[in-house]
Wavefront OBJ file of the C-alpha trace (Angstrom):
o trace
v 73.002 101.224 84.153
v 76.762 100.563 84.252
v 78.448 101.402 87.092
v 82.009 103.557 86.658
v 85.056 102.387 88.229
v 87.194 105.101 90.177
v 90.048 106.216 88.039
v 93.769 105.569 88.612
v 95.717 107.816 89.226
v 97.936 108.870 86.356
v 101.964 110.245 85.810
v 104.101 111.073 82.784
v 106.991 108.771 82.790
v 110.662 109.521 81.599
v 109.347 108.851 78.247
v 106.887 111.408 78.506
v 104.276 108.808 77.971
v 101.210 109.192 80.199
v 100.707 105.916 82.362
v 98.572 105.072 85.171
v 100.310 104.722 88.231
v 101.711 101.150 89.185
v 100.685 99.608 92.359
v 103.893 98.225 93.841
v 102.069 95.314 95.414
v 100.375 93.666 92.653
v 103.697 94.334 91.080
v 105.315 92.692 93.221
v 102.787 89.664 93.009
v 102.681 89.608 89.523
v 106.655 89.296 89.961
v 106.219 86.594 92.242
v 104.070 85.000 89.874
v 106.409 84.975 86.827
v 108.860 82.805 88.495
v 106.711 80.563 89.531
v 105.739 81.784 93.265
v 103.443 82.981 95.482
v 103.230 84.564 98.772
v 100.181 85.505 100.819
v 98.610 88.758 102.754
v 100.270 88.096 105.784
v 103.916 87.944 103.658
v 103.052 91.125 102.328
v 101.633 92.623 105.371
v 105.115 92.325 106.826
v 106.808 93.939 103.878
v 107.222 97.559 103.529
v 104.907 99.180 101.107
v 103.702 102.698 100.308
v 100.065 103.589 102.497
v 98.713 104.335 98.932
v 99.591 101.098 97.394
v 98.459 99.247 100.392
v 95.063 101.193 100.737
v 94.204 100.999 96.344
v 95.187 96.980 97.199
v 92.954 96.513 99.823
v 89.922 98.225 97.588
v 91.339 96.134 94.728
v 90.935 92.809 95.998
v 86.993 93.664 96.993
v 87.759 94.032 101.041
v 84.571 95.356 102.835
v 84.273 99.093 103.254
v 83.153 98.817 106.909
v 86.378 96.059 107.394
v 88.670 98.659 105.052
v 87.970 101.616 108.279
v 89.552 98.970 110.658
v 92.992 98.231 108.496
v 95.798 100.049 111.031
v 97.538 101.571 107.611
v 93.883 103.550 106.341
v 94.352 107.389 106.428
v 91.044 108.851 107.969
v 90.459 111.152 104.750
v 90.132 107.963 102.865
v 87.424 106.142 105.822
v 85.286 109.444 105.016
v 85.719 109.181 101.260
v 84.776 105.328 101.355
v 82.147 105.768 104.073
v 80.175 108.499 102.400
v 80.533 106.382 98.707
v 78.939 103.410 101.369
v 75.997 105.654 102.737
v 75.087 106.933 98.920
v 74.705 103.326 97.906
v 72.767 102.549 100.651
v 70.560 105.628 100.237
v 70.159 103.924 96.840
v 71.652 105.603 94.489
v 73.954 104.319 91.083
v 77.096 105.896 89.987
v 75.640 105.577 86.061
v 77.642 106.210 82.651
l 1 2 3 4 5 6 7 8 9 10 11 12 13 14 15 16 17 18 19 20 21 22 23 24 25 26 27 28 29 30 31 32 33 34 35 36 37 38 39 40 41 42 43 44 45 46 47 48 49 50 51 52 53 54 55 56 57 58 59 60 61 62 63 64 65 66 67 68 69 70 71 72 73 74 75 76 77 78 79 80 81 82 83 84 85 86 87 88 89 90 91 92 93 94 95 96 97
């Protein structure tokens, strides 16, 4: 069984063209990178970022769902969402294609 990923969120930019939504953090990394930098979490821990980039960052880079509850900048409705995703894995079940 292959497991499904969760899906981006998506917006229609001036265009008109449908796009997934950027997350200003890797963007910012992947900025970084271009030129030859790189800066690390506490660097962007200080910097000011959206609560949605920084929460879809900290799932993106594999962070533990029990650690993810105890980041200061994690909205409750999103500990409940990733807690009860937690508990149906545990119970065994597969999110399947």
């Amino acid at each position: 069984m292959q497991s499904l990923q969760p899906m981006q969120p998506v917006f229609k930019d001036e265009n008109g063209i449908i796009r997934f939504k950027p997350n200003a953090i890797v963007n910012h990394l992947l900025d970084r990178a271009r030129i030859g930098l790189r800066t690390d979490l506490n660097v962007i821990g200080a910097m000011d970022f959206s609560v949605d980039d920084r929460e879809q960052f900290a799932q993106l880079i594999g962070y533990s769902v029990s650690g993810f509850g105890d980041l200061s900048y994690v909205r409750e409705e999103t500990i409940i969402k990733a807690d009860r995703l937690a508990a149906y894995f545990k119970e065994g079940h597969e999110l399947s294609t």
